[in-house]
C-alpha positions as CSV (number, residue, x, y, z in Angstrom):
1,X,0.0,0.0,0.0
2,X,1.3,3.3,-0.8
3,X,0.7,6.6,1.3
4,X,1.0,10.3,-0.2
5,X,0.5,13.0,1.9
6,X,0.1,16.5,0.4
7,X,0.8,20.1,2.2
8,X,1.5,23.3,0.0
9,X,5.4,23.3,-0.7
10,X,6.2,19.8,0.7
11,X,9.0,21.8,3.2
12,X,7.1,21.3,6.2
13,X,3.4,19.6,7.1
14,X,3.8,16.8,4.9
15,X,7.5,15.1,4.9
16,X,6.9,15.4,8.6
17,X,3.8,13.4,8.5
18,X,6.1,10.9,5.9
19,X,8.4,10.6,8.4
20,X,6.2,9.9,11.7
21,X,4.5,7.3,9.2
22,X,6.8,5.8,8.5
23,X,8.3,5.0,12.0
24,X,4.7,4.0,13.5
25,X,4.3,1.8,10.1
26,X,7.8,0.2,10.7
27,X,6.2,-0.9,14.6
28,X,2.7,-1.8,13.5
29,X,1.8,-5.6,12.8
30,X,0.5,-5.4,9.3
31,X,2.0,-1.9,7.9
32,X,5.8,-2.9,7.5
33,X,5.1,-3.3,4.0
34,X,3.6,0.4,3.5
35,X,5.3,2.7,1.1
36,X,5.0,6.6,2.7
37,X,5.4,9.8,0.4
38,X,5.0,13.3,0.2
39,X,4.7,16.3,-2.5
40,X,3.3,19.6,-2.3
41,X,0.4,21.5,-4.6
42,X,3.1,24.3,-5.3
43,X,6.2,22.6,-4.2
44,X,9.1,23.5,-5.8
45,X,10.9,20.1,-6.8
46,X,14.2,19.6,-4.5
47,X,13.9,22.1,-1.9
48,X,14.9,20.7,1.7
49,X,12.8,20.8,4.4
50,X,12.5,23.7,6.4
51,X,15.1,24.1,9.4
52,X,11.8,24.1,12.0
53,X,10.5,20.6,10.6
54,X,14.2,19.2,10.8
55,X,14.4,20.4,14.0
56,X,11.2,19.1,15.3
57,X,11.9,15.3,14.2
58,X,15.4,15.4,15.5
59,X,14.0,16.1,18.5
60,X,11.5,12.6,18.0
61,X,14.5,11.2,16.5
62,X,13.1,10.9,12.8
63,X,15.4,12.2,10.3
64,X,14.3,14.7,7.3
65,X,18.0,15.5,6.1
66,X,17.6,14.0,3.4
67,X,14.3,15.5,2.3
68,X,13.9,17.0,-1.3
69,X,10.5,18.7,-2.3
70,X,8.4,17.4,-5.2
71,X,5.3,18.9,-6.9
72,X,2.3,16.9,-7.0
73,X,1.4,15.8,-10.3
74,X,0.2,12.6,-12.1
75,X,3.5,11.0,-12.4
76,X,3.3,11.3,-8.0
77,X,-0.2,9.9,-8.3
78,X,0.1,6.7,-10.0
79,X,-0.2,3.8,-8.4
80,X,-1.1,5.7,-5.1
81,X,-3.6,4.1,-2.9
82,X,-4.8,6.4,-0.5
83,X,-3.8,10.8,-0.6
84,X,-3.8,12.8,3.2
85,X,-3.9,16.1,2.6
86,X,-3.2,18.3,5.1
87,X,-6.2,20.7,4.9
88,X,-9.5,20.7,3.3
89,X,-8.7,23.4,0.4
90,X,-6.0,21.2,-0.5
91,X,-8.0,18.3,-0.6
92,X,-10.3,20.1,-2.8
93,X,-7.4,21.1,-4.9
94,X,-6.4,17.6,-5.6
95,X,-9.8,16.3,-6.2
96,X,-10.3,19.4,-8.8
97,X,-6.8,19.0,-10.4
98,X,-6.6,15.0,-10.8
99,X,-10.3,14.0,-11.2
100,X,-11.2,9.9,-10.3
101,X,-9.4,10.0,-7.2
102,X,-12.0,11.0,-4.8
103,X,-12.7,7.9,-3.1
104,X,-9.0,8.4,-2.6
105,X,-8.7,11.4,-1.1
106,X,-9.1,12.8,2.5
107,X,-7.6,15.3,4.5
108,X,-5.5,13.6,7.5
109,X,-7.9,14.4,10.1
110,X,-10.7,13.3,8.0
111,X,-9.1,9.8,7.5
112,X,-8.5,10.0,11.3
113,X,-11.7,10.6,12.5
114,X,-12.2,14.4,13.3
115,X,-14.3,16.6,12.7
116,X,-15.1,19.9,11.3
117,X,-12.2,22.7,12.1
118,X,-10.4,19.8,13.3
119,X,-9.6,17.8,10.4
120,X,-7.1,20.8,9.1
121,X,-3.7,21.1,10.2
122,X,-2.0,24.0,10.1
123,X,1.1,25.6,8.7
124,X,4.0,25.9,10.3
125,X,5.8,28.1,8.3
126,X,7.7,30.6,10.2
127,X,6.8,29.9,13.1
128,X,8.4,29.0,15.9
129,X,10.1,26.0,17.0
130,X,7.2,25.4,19.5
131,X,5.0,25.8,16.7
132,X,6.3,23.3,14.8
133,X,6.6,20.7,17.7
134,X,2.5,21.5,18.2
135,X,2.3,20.8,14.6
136,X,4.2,17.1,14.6
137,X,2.3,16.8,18.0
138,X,-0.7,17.2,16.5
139,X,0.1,15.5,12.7
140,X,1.3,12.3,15.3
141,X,-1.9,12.2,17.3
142,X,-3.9,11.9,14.4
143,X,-1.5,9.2,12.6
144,X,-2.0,7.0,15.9
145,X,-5.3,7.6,15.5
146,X,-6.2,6.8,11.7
147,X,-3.4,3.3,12.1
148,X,-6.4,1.2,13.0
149,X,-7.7,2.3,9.9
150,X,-4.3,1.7,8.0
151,X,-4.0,-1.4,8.7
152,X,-7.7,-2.2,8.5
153,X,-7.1,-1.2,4.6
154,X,-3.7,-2.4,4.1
155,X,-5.1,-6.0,4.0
């Protein structure tokens, strides 16, 4: 099973959520075999992730050194099984831009259960290094969250 998540610029949101994946995936009976991603709507291919996102999974001990940005686009999309956007307008945007992969398609919080305001996450993006440790906080807590449903779907 393969994983995209999609954020803006792919610096920040989403190759942390790739990351944090990744490492729960590697631990969880039944996801060892899933493939994580990420790519951004307006990324700008090979850019590195930003010094706040590489400092918030150094401190969980997940590396993003290697990170380079990609822009969404089909040749990203195919053979994808399931996209986690990272708000609602940018789940929009994908389901507008790539048409046919709406039963593939959810924000992360969505796919995680919340609700509402709560199935956005926000940008980091200049902010500070506590905001980006809310923002992995909160990206992890809804990972946890949706891995019943991972591996529900994985099978």
């Amino acid at each position: 099973m393969r994983v995209l998540f999609v954020c803006h610029g792919n610096t920040c949101r989403s190759p942390m959520a790739e990351v944090i994946l990744a490492d729960l995936a590697s631990r969880e009976p039944g996801l060892e075999h899933l493939r994580v991603e990420s790519a951004g709507l307006d990324a700008g291919d090979g850019e590195r992730a930003s010094k706040g996102a590489v400092q918030a999974m150094v401190a969980r001990r997940l590396d993003l050194g290697g990170h380079e940005s990609r822009r969404l686009g089909p040749d990203v999309l195919a053979g994808v099984d399931l996209v986690l956007a990272m708000t609602t307008a940018y789940r929009k945007a994908v389901e507008k831009k790539f048409r046919g992969l709406e039963a593939r398609v959810f924000t992360l919080g969505e796919y995680a259960g919340a609700a509402g305001a709560n199935v956005d996450v926000s940008d980091p993006i200049g902010g500070s290094a506590d905001v980006y440790r809310a923002c992995a906080a909160r990206i992890e807590d809804l990972l946890r969250r949706a891995l019943p449903r991972l591996v529900e779907e994985a099978r």
